[in-house]
C-alpha atoms as an extended CHARMM CRD file, in Angstrom:
* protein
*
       125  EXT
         1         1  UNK       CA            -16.4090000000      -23.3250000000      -20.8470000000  PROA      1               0.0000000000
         2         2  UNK       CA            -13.6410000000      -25.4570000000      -18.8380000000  PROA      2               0.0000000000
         3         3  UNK       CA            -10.9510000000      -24.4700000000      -21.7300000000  PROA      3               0.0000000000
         4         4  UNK       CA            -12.0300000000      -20.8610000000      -21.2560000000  PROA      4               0.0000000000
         5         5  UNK       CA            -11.6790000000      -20.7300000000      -17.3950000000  PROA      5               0.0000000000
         6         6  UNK       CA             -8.7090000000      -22.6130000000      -17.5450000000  PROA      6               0.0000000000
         7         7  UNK       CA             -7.1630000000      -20.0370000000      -20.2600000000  PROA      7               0.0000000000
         8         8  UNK       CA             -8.2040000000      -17.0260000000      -18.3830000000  PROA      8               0.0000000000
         9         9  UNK       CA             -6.5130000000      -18.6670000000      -14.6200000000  PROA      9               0.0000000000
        10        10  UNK       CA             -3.1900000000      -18.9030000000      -17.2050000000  PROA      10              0.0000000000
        11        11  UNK       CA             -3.3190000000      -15.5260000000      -18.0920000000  PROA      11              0.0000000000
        12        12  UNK       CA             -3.8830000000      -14.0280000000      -14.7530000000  PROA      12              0.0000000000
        13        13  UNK       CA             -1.1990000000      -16.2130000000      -13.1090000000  PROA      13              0.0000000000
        14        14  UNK       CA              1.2810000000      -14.5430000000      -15.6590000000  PROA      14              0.0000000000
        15        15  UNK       CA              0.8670000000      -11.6150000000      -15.3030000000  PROA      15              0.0000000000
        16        16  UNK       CA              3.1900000000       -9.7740000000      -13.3890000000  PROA      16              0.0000000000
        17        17  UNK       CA              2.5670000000       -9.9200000000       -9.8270000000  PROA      17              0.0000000000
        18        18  UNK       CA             -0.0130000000      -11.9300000000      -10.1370000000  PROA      18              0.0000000000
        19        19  UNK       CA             -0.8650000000      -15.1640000000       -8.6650000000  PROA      19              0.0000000000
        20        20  UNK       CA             -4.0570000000      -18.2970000000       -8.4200000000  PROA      20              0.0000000000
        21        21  UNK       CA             -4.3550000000      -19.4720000000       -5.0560000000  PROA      21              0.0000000000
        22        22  UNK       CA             -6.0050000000      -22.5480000000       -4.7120000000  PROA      22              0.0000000000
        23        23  UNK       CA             -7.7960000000      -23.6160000000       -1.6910000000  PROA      23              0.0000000000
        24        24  UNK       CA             -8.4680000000      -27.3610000000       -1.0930000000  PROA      24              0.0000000000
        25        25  UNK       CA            -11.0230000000      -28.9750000000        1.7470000000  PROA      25              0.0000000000
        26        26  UNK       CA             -8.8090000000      -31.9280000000        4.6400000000  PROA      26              0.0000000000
        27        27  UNK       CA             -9.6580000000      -34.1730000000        1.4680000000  PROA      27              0.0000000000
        28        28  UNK       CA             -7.5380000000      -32.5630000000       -1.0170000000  PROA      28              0.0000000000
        29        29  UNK       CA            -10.4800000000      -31.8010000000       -3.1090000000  PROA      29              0.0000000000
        30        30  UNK       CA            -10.2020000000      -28.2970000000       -4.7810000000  PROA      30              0.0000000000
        31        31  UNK       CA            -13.1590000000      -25.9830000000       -2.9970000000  PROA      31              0.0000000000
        32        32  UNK       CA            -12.0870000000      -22.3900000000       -4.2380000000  PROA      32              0.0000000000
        33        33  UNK       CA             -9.6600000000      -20.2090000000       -6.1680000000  PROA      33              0.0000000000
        34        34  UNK       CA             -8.5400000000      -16.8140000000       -5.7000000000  PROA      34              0.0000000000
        35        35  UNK       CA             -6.6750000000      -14.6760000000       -8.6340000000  PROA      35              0.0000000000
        36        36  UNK       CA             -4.9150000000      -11.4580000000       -6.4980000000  PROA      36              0.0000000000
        37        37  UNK       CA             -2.6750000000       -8.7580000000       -7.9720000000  PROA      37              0.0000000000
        38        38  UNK       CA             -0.1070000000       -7.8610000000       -5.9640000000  PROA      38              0.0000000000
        39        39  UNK       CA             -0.1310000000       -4.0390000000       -7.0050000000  PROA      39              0.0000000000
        40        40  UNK       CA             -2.3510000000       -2.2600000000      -10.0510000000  PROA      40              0.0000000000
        41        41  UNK       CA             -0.4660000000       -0.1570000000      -12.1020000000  PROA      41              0.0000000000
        42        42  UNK       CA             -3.0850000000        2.7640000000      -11.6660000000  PROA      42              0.0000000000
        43        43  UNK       CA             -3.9190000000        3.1950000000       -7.8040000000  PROA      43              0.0000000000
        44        44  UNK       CA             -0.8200000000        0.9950000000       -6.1010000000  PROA      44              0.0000000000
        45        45  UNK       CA             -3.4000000000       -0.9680000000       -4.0780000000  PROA      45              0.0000000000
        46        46  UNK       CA             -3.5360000000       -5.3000000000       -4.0820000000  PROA      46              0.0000000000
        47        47  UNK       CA             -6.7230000000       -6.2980000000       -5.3880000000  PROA      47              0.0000000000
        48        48  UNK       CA             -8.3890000000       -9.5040000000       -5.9280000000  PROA      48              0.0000000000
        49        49  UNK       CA             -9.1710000000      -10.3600000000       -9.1460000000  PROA      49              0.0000000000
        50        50  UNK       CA            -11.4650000000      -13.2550000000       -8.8980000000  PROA      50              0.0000000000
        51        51  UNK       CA            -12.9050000000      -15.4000000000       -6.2400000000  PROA      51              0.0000000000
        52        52  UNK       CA            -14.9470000000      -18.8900000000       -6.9890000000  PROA      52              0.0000000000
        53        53  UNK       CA            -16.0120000000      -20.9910000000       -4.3210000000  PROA      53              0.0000000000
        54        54  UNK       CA            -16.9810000000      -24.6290000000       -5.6640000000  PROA      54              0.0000000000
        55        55  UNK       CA            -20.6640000000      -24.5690000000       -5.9640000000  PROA      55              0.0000000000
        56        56  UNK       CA            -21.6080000000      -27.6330000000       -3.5140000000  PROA      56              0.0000000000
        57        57  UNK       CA            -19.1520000000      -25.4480000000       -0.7800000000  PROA      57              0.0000000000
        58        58  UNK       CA            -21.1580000000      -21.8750000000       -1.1250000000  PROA      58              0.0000000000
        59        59  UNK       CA            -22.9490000000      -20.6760000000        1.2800000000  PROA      59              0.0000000000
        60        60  UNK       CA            -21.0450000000      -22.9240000000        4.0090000000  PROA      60              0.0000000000
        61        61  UNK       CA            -18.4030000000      -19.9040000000        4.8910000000  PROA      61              0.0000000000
        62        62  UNK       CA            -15.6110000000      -21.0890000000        2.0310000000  PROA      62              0.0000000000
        63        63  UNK       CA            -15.4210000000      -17.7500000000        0.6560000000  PROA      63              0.0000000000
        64        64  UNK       CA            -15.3890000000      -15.7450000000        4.0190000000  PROA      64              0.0000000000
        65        65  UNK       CA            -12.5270000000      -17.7840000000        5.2790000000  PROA      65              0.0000000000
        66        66  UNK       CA            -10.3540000000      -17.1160000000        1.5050000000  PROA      66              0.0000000000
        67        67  UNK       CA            -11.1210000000      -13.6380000000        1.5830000000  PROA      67              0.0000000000
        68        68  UNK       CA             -9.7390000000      -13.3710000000        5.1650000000  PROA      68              0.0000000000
        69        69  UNK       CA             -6.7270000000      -15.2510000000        4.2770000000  PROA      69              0.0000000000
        70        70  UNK       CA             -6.4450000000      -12.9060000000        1.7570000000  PROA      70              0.0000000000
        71        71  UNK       CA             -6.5100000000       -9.8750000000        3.8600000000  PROA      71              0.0000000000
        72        72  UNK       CA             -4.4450000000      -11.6910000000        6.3810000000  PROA      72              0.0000000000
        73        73  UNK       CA             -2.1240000000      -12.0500000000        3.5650000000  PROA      73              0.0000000000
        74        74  UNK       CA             -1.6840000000       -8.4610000000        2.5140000000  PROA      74              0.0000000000
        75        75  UNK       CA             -1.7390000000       -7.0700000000        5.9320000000  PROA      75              0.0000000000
        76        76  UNK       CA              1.1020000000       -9.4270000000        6.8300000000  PROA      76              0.0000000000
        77        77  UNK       CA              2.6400000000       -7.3200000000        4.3080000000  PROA      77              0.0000000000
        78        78  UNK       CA              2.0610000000       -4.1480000000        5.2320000000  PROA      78              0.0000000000
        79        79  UNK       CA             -0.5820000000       -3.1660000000        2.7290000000  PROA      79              0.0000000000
        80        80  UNK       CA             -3.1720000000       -0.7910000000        4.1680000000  PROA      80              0.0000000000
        81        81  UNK       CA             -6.3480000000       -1.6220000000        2.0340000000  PROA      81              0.0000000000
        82        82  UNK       CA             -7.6340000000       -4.1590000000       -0.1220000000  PROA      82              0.0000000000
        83        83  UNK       CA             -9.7000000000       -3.6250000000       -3.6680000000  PROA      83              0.0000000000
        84        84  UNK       CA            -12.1340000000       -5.5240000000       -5.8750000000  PROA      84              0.0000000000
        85        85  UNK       CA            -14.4410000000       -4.5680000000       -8.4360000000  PROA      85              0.0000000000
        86        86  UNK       CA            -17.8130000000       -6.5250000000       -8.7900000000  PROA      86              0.0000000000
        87        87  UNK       CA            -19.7590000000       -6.1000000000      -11.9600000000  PROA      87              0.0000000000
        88        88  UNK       CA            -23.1530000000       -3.7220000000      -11.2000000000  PROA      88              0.0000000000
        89        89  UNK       CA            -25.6070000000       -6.3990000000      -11.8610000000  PROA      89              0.0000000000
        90        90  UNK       CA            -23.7800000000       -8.7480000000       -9.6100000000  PROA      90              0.0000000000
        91        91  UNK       CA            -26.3270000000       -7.9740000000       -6.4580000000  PROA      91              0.0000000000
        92        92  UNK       CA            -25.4620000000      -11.3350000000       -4.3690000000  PROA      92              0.0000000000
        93        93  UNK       CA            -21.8790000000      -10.8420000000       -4.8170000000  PROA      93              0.0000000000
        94        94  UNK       CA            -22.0840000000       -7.3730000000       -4.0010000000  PROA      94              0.0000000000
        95        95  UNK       CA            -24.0370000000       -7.6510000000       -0.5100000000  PROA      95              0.0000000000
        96        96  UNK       CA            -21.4630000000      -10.6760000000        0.2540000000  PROA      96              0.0000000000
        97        97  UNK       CA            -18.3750000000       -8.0560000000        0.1860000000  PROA      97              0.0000000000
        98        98  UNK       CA            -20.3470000000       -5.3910000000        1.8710000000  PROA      98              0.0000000000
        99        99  UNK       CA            -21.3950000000       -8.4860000000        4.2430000000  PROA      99              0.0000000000
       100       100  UNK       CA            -17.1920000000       -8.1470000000        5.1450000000  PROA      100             0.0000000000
       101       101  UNK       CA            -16.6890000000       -4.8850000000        5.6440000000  PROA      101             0.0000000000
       102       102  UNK       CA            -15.8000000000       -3.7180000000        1.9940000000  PROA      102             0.0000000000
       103       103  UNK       CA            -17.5140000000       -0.4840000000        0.4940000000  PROA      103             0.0000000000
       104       104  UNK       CA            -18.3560000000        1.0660000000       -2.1440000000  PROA      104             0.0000000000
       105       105  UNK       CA            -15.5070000000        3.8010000000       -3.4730000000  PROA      105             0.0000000000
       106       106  UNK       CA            -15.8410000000        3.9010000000       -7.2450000000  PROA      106             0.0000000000
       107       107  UNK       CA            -18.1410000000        2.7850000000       -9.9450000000  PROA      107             0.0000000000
       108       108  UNK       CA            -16.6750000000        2.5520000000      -13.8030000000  PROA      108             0.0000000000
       109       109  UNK       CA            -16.2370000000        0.3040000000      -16.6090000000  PROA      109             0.0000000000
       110       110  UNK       CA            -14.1710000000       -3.1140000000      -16.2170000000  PROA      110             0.0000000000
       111       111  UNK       CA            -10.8240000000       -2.8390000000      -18.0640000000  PROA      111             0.0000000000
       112       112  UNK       CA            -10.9790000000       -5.6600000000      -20.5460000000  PROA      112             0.0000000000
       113       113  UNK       CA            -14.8830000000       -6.0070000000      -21.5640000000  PROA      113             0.0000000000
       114       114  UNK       CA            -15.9410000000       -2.6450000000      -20.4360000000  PROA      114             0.0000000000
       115       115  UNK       CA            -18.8170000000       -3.6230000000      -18.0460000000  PROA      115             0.0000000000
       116       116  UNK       CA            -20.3940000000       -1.4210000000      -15.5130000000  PROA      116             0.0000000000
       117       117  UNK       CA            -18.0670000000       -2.5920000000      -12.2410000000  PROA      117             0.0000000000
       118       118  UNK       CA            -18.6110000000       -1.2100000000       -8.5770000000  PROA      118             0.0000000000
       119       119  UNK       CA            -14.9460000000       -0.8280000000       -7.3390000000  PROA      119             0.0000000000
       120       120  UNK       CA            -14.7980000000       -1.5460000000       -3.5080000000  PROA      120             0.0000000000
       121       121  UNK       CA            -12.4730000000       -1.2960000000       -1.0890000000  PROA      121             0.0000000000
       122       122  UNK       CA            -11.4810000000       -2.6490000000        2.3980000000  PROA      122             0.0000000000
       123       123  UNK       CA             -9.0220000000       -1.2250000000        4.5960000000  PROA      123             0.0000000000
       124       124  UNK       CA             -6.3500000000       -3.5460000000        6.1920000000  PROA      124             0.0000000000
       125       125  UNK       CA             -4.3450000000       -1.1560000000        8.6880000000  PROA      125             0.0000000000
């Protein structure tokens, strides 16, 4: 499973306009990652590909503090809004965006394994 994680981090770092943030705790021990996209070919918008918070770290506000860097990020750009899609049966991950303010704009099919995806969205301006 490692060698398939790592593979998949590759791939999304390479694509174009994409990018792996890593976040580490005042040890230098690695407590998250997030995978963003700078701009999807189909709607314009940044969205975040993938967020993983170390499992000993969730629930202690890791992820809330990425996803605001994140925003913090984008907004320092200019970017109005913010999207993810989390898969359907994905219910805690799901009431953690809605938790920050994201909502629900679109449900389809994930590009690359077609699985039933809620696409949400969270304005930045």
């Amino acid at each position: 499973m490692p060698g398939r994680v790592e593979a998949d981090l590759r791939e999304e770092a390479g694509n174009e306009g994409g990018h792996v943030l890593l976040a580490r705790d005042a040890g230098g021990r690695a407590v998250g990652l997030v995978c963003l996209l700078d701009r999807h070919p189909k709607d314009g918008y940044p969205w975040i590909g993938l967020l993983i918070v170390h499992g000993d770290q969730r629930r202690r506000g890791v992820g809330r503090l990425l996803v605001a860097a994140v925003e913090e990020l984008f907004r320092g750009q200019g970017k109005d809004g913010l999207r993810i899609a989390v898969l359907e049966n994905n219910l805690s991950a799901f009431a953690f965006w809605t938790s920050l303010g994201w909502r629900e704009i679109d449900r389809r099919r994930d590009l690359q394994l077609g699985r039933p995806c809620v696409v949400m969205h969270k304005p930045l301006l």
